[in-house]
N, C-alpha and C positions, 0 to 999 in steps of 0.2 A: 504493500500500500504506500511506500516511500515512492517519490516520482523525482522525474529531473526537471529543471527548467523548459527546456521543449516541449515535457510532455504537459506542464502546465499551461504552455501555450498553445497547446490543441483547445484550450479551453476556449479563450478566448472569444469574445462576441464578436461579429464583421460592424463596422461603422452603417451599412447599412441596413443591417437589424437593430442599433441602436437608434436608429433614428429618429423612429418615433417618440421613442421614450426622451431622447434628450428636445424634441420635440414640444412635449407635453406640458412641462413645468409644472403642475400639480394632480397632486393625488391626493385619497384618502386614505388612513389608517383606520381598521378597526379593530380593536382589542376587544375580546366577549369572550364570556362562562359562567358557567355556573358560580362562581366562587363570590362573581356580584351578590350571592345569597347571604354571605355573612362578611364581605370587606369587600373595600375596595380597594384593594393589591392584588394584581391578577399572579397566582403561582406564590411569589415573596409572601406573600399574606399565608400559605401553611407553613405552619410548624412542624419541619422535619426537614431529612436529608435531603441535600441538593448539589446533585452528582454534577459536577462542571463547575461547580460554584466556587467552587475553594471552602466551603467552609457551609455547615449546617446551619437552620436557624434556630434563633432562642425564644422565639416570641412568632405572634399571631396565629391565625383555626387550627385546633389540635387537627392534627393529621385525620385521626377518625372519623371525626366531624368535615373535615373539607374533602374529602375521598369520597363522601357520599350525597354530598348538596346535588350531583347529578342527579340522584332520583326525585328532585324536586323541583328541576328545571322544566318549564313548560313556558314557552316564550309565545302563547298562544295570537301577538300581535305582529307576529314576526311577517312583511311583505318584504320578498325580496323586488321585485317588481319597483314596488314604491324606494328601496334602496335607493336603486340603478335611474332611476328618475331625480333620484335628491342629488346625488353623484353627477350626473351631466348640469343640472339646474345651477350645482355649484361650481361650473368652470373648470370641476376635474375628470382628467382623463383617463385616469385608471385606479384602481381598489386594490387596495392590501389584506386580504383576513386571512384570519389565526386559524387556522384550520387546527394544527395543536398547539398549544404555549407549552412551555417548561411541566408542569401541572399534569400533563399527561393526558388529557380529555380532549375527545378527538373531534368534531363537527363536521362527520362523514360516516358513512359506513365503513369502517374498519375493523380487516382482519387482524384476529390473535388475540381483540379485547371487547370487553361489555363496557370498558369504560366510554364511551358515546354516546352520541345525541340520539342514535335508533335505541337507546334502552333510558331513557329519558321520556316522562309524561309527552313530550312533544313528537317524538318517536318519528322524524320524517327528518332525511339528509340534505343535511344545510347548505352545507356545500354544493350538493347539485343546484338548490334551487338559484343558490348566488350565481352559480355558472349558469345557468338556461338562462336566469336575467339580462346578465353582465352579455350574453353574447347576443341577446335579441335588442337591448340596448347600444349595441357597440361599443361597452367601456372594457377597457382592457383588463387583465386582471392577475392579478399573484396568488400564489397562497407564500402562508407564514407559515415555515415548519421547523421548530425547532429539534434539533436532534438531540440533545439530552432529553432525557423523561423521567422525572423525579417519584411516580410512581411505581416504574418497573423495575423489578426485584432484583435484572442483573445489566441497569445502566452503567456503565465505566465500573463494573463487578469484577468478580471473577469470571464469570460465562459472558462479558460482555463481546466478543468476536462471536461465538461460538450462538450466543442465545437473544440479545439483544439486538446487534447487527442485521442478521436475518429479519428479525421483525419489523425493526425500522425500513428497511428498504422495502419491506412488500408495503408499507405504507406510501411511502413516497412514489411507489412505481403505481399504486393505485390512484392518487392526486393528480398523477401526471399521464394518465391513460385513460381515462374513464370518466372525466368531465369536460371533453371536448376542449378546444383550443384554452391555451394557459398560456401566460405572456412572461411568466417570470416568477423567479422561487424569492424568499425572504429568508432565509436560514439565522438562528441566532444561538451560534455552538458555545456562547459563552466564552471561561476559559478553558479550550478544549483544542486538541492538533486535528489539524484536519484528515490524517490516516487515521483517528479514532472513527474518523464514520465513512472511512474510504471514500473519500469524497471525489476525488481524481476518477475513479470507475462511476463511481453513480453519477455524476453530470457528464459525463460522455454520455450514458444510456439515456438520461434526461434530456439533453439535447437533440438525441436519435429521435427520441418519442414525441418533442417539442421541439421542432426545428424552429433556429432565432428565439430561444428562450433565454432572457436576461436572469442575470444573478448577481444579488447582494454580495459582500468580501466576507460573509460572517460563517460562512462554511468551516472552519476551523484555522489558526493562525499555525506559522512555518511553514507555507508555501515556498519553494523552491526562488520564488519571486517574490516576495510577501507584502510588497507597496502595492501590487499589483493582482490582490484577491480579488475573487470578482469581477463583473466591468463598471462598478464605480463605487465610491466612496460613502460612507454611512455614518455621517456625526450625527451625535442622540443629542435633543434637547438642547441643542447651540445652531447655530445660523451658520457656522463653517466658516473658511476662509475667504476672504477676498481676490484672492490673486494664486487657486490653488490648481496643480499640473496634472487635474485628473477630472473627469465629470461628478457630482455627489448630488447625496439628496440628502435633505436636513428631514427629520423625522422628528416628531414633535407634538404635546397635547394640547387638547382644548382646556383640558380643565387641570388639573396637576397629578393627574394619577392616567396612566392608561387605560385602565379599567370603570366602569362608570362609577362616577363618583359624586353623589345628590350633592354634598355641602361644598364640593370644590369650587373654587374661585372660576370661571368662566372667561375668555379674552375675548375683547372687545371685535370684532368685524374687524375693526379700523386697524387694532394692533395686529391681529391675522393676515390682512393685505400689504401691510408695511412689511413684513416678514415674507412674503410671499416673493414682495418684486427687489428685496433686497438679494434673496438668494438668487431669481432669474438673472439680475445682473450682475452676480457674482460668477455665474457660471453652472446653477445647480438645479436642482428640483425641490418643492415642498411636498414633504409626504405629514398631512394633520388626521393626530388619531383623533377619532369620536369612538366614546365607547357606550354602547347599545344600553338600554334597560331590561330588568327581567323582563318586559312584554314582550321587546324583539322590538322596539321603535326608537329612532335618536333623536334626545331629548328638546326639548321643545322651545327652551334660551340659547344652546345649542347653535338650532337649526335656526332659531331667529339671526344670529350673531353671523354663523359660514353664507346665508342669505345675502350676506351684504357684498361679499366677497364674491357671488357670484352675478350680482349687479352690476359690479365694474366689470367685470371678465368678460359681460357679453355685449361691454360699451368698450371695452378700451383693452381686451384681452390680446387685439392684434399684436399689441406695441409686447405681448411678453411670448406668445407662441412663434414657434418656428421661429424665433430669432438664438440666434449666440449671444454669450458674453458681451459685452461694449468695450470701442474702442479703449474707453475711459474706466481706470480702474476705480471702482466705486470710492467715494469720501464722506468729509461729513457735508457737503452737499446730497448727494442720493450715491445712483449709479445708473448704467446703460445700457441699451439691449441694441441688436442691428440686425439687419437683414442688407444684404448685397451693397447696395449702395446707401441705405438709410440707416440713421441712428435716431434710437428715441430716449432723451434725457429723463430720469424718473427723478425728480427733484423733493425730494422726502425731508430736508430741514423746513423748520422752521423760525419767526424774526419776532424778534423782541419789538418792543414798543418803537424804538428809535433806529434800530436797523434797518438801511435800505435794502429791498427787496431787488440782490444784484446777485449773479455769479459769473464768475470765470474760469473759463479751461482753456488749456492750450491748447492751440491752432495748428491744423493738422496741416499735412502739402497735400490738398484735394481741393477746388473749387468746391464752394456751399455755391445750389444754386438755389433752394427755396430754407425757407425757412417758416415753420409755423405751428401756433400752440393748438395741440389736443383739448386742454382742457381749460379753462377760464383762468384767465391773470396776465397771461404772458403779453409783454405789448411790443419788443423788439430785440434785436440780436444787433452789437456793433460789431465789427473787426479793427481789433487793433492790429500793431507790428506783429506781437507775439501771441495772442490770444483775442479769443473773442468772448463776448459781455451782453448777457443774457438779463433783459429786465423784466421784470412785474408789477402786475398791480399787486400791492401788498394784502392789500382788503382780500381781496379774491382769493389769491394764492393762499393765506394761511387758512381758507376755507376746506381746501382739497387735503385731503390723503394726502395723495400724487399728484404732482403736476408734470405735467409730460408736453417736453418741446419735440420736434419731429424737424431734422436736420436731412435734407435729402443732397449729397454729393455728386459730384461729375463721375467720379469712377468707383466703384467697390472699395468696400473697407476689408474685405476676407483679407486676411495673414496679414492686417497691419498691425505690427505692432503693439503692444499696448502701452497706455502711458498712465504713470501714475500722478495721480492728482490730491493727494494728503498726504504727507508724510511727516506732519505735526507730534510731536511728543507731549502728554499730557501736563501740566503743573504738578512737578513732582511734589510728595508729601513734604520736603525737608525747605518749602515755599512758603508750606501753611500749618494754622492750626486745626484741630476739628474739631468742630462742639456738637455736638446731637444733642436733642430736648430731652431724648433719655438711650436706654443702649437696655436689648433686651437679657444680655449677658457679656464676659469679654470677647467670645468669639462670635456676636456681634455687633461689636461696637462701630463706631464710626471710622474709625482708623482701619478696622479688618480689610475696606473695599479698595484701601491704598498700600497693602502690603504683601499681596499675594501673584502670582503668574497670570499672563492672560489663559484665559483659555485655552487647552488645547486642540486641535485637528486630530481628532484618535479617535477609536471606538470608544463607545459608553459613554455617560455622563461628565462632564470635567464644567461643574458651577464652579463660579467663583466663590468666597466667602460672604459673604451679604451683611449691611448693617439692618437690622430690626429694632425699631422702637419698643419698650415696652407695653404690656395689651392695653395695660391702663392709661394711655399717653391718647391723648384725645386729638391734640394738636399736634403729631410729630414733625420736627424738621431737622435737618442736616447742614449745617453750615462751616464751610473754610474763610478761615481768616487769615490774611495774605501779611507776611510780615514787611512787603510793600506794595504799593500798588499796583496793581496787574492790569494791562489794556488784555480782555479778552476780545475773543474773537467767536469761539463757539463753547456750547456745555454739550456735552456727550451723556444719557441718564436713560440707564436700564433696569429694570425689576427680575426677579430670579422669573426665568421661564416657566415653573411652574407656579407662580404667583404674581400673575397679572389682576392687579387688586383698584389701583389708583382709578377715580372718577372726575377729580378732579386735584391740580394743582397748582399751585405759586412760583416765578421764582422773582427772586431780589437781589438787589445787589446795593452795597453798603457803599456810600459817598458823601465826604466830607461826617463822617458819627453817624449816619440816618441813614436807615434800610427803606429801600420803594420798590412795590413791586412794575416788573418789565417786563411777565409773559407771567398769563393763564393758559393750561391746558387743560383737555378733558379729558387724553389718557397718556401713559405714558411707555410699558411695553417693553420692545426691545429695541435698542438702539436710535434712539429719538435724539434727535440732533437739533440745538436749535442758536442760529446764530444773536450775537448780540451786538453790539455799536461799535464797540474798538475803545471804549474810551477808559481809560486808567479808573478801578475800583478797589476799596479797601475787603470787598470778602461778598462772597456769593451765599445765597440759602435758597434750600428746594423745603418748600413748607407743602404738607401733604394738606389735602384738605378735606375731599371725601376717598372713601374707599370702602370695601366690603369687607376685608381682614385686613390684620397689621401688614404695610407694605414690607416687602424685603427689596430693597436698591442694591444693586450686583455693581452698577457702577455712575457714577456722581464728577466726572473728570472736566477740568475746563482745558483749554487750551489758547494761549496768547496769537 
């Protein structure tokens, strides 16, 4: 089951089987089971062994009790139909479901176990009906299979070749045979080698049986080539890089849990879409999980919120499908998408009270020969020597989401270059003070969000450390005190991805002893950029103001 680099290159997708997919730019995830019966942690939520895990757990459904919530699953509102219809309504192009998570419960007819959806009150395979939909709807479609399975008695066991092995692939060869056309696997081996589930054999035979079927990198790690898992990249719960050497899809939830989750905090439409067209013009795809309720229906604040996002898609979704990455490597301006001769600027900051509504990039060697806004604000483009100067109406523009200009060139932008256009370092800590109104503990205090690594580009999770107010702090805010005056220029301010909470907020800035505020917002998300005047101030503060739980700010940075 050890392979060489060649033979992992048989693996390999052709560019035009990915086409569509890089194509696409979003999807849906759906995470669903039984397990919504007693938590909402799908799989993490039992209490027992967890083969790939590293380590067992201590806490959450005793095993006995979570092993048997399938006999109690009957999802009797379950329309896959109406899925596959909410799925296109919202601008996406293709579905992710769990056919099995870690957990071991299958939502198909599968051989070797009763643990399934056909021995289940609801007793009809889910799986099919998702495919008979997905393909009478034209949405493309994955399953999610994880190969660990924390219920079977000889995963990564003693008889794991011998008795586990075998079973798992009669599963996978039935997903991938027996539901009609499938567009592509989701694998999540944990920490697991990828000869533990012979992976190298079984995606040739998968490929055989699914010609141009795309794959996640999560099949197992030490590939012969191992940058190079899969045909793209899979950051969890981060937005990914800017300027990375590979295609990816950021994967990501609505509410802070995978799994359905009544009391979770909810993201706004507006923060969902922000995150949507940062990643297209980074270069990647959004995969957003929704996770189902016991009925079998997604939830209904939800579907009001992904609603909004597919309102744009099917007024302005041109400027993000079938384009590439942009010329322009995204900043705290936005970022950019292009298609052959055309670029379309997605202008995502926002202006303070006294900021002109202005930006500039550098000037490409291409005649611009039209120039003109998509969406309301936009009133002219100059050329300078070096660059050219993009204005707005400010009223307008801090109205949009996005503001999207449309640059149409003399010749093709394909294989030019890219340019970077921010390469500002933030105001380091040893600049300022921090004061928070309060600090829910030391690790997270206000200082925590200025002493830690950016994020990384890897699999799984890598939050930053977050400051959190105390619960009892009604008014929380965050402020730097600059030991001299700072001319800023922009604040960079993000919430932990799984706690998109803020409704509304403040910020201010401290000149001559006296704080005034310079921008109200009504959400704040991930990656909110919002320019301000230039003008030399003694200390900045984000005062929270509404919100639905205590916010957690991942990051709070100015920049001169």
């Amino acid at each position: 089951m050890i392979i060489t680099a060649d033979q992992q290159k048989e693996l390999f997708t052709s560019e035009d089987d990915m086409q569509w997919y890089k194509d696409a730019k979003f999807g849906i995830f759906v995470h669903w089971g039984p397990a919504l019966l007693k938590t909402n942690v799908l799989s993490w939520g039992r209490n027992g062994e967890r083969p790939a895990a590293n380590k067992p757990a201590n806490k959450g459904v005793d095993s006995e009790v979570y092993d048997n919530l399938y006999k109690q699953f009957n999802p009797t509102k379950f329309d896959a139909d109406k899925w596959m219809k909410q799925v296109k309504s919202w601008g996406a192009k293709y579905i992710v479901f769990t056919a099995k998570h870690h957990d071991g419960f299958c939502f198909f007819d599968a051989e070797g176990t009763d643990y399934d959806i056909m021995n289940t009150p609801y007793g009809k395979d889910i799986c099919k009906l998702l495919s008979d939909a997905a393909h009478k709807h034209g949405v493309k479609l994955f399953w999610y299979y994880s190969q660990p399975d924390w219920t079977h008695p000889d995963c990564l066991r003693e008889n794991h070749y011998e008795s586990y092995l075998p079973y798992m692939k009669t599963q996978v060869k039935q997903l991938f045979t027996e539901y009609g056309k499938i567009d592509g696997v989701f694998w999540d081996g944990l920490a697991s080698k990828y000869w533990q589930w012979d992976s190298y054999h079984l995606l040739k035979d998968m490929k055989e049986w699914q010609p141009g079927l795309i794959s996640n990198p999560r099949s197992g790690s030490s590939w012969p080539i191992n940058d190079k898992r899969g045909d793209f990249d899979t950051p969890e719960q981060s937005l990914g890089p800017v300027n990375h050497n590979r295609y990816w899809e950021a994967c990501l939830t609505m509410t802070d849990k995978w799994l359905y989750s009544p009391k979770g905090p909810i993201k706004s439409g507006e923060t969902v879409l922000g995150m949507l067209i940062q990643v297209a013009c980074n270069g990647g795809n959004l995969l957003l999980n929704l996770g189902p309720n016991g009925k079998g229906e997604f939830v209904d604040k939800e579907v009001e919120e992904v609603d909004k996002v597919g309102v744009y898609m099917k007024k302005y979704g041109y400027t993000l499908y079938n384009t590439t990455r942009g010329v322009y490597i995204g900043g705290d301006w936005g970022g950019s998408t292009q298609k052959e001769n055309i670029l379309y600027l997605h202008i995502l900051e926002k202006y303070s009270d006294n900021a002109k509504a202005v930006i500039k990039l550098p000037k490409l060697k291409n005649q611009v020969v039209e120039v003109k806004g998509i969406t309301d604000g936009f009133t002219k483009m100059e050329e300078e020597t070096d660059h050219y100067v993009f204005y707005f109406n400010k009223v307008k523009f801090n109205q949009n989401v996005d503001n999207i200009v449309q640059v149409t060139f003399k010749n093709s932008l394909e294989g030019h270059e890219r340019i970077e256009t921010w390469n500002t370092m933030p105001v380091s800590l040893n600049e300022f003070s921090v004061k928070a109104s309060s600090e829910r503990n030391t690790k997270n205090s206000g200082k925590a969000i200025y002493s830690n690594k950016k994020n990384t580009f890897s699999e799984g999770i890598r939050l930053k450390a977050w400051w959190e107010a105390d619960k009892e702090d009604n008014k929380p805010s965050l402020s730097l005190e600059f030991k001299s005056p700072k001319a800023l220029k922009t604040i960079l301010i993000s919430e932990n991805m799984r706690a998109h909470v803020t409704h509304k907020f403040n910020i201010q800035v401290k000149e001559n002893g006296n704080w005034k505020t310079v921008y109200t917002g009504q959400y704040i998300g991930e990656g909110l950029r919002i320019k301000l005047a230039g003008k030399k101030v003694e200390g900045i503060r984000l005062d929270l103001i509404e919100f639905d739980s205590t916010p957690q700010i991942t990051a709070f940075n100015v920049y001169e």
